[in-house]
N, C-alpha and C positions, 0 to 999 in steps of 0.2 A: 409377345405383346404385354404378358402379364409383367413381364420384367423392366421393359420400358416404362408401363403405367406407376411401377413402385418407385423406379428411379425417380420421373416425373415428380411424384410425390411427395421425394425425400428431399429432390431440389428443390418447391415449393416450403416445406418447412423450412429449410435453411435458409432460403431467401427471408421470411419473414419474421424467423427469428432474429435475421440481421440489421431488418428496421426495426424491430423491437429493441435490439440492443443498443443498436445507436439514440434513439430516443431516448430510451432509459440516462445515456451521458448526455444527453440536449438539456431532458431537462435536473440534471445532477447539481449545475452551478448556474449563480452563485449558489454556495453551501452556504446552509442557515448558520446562524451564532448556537455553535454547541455548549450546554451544559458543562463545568468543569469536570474533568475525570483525573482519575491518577494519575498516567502519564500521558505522555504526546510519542507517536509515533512518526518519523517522515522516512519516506523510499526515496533513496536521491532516484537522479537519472539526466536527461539530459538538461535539464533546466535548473537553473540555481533558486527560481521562484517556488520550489517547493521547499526548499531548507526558510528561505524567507518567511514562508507564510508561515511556517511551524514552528518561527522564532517567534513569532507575533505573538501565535498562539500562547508560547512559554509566557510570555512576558503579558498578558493580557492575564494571567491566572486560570488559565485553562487548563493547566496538569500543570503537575509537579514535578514532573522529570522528563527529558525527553530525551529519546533517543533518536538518531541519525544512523541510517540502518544501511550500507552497503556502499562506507566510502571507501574511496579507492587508496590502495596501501598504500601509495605514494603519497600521500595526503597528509599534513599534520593537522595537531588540534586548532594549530593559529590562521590555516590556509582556511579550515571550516568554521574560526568565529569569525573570518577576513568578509566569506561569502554569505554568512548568515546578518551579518550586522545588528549583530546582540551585544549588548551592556556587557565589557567583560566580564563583571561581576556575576551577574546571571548566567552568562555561559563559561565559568570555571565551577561551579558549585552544582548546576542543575541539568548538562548535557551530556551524553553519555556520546561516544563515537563508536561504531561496530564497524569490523573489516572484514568478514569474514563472506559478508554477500556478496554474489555476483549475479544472483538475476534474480527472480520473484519468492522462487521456492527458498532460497538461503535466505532472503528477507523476512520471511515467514517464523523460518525456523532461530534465527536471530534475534526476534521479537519476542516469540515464545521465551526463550532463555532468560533473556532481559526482564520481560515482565514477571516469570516466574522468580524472579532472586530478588524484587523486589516487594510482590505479593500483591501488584497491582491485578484489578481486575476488570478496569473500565479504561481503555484507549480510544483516544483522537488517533484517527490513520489520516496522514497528507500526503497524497497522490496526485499525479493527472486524473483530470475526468476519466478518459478511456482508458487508464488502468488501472481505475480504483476499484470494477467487478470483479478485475484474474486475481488484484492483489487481497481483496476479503475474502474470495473463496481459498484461497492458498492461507491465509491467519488462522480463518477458522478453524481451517483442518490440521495445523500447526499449534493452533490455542484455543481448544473450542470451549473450554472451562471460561473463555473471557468473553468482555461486551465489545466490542468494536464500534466506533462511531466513525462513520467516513465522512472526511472533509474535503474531497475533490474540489482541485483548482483548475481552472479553464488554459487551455493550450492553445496560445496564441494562432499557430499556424493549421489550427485544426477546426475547419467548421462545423458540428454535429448535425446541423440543420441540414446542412448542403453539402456535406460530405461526398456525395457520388458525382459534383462537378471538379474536380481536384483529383490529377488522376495518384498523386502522394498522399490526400487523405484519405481517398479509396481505398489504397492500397493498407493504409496501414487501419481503417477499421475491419476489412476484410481480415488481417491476417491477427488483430485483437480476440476478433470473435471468434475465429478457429483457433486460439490460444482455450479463450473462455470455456469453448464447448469441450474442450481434452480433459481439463481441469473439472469441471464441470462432471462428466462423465465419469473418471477418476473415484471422486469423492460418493458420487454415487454408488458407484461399486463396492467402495471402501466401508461404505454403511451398512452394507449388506452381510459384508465377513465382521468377525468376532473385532472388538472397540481392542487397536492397540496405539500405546503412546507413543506418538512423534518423537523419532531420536532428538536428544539437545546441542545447540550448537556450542559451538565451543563459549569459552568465557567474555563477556564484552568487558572490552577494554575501559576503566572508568580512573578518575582523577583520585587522588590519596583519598579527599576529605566527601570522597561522594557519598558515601553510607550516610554519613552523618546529616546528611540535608535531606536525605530521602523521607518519603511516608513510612510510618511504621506497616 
């Protein structure tokens, strides 16, 4: 009985941690108008409204430099100003492409790198709403020397409020937050053992003349 009562109990947190979480993305967006920071960070994924909004951002004087963190190697730099619909001028001089990601944790570590050879230390993150918590917890732990400012944009086919009438937005908050809780957990643990630095990823890919436009 005692073993049932515990399960019971560890179901109940997890349940309630789930509407916590979800709320937490309800009420995420709109994101406020951020402060300028050094650069701009975006996680592609399946939507192009994230390189969008974090061209805006470029161009609105929000950061100085942005990075586009885990396109796909088949991809040029003309397919990604095609999709972003940026001035070419602003995005040959101030956008960095990175290929080296493939899912949250290389975005991370991607970022890190990035930021670090540039010496920024205040980033705009542009994510989806529901993965803008997996994708801060994974920066941090990737970059915790930095500020992170999250700019989560809203997912059209995803309702936060009413997420548990849709049996595909269930699905995919249920399986966000058991992403969150690993990660989550993870770094909690990591806190615990002696502080060691996040390997570097490899070198991002940038245009001749990008140094030169960068912040000191």
């Amino acid at each position: 009985m005692k073993s049932l009562a515990l399960f019971l109990i560890l179901v109940l947190i997890w349940v309630a941690g789930l509407f916590a979480f979800t709320a937490r993305i309800a009420r995420s967006t709109p994101a406020a108008d951020p402060q300028p920071a050094d650069g701009i960070v975006v996680l592609t994924g399946p939507s192009n409204a994230r390189i969008i909004t974090a061209m805006k951002l470029l161009e609105d004087g929000k950061g100085g430099r942005l990075l586009v963190s885990g396109v796909n190697r088949k991809a040029t730099r003309a397919d990604i100003a095609s999709v972003s619909k940026a001035p070419g001028q602003l995005f040959d001089c101030c956008v960095d492409l990175g290929f080296s990601a493939a899912d949250t944790i290389g975005n991370a570590r991607e970022t890190a790198t990035w930021a670090r050879a540039y010496h920024f230390r205040r980033l705009i993150v542009v994510t989806s709403d529901y993965h803008m918590p997996r994708a801060i917890l994974e920066l941090k732990g990737a970059l915790p020397e930095g500020q992170l400012v999250p700019y989560p944009i809203p997912t059209e086919e995803l309702n936060p409020r009413r997420w548990w009438k849709s049996g595909e937005s269930a699905r995919r908050m249920v399986l966000e937050y058991s992403k969150y809780l690993v990660i989550l957990i993870r770094e909690s643990a990591l806190s615990l053992g002696p502080s060691e630095k996040p390997p570097a990823g490899p070198p991002i890919k940038v245009p001749p003349n990008a140094r030169a436009s960068a912040k000191p």
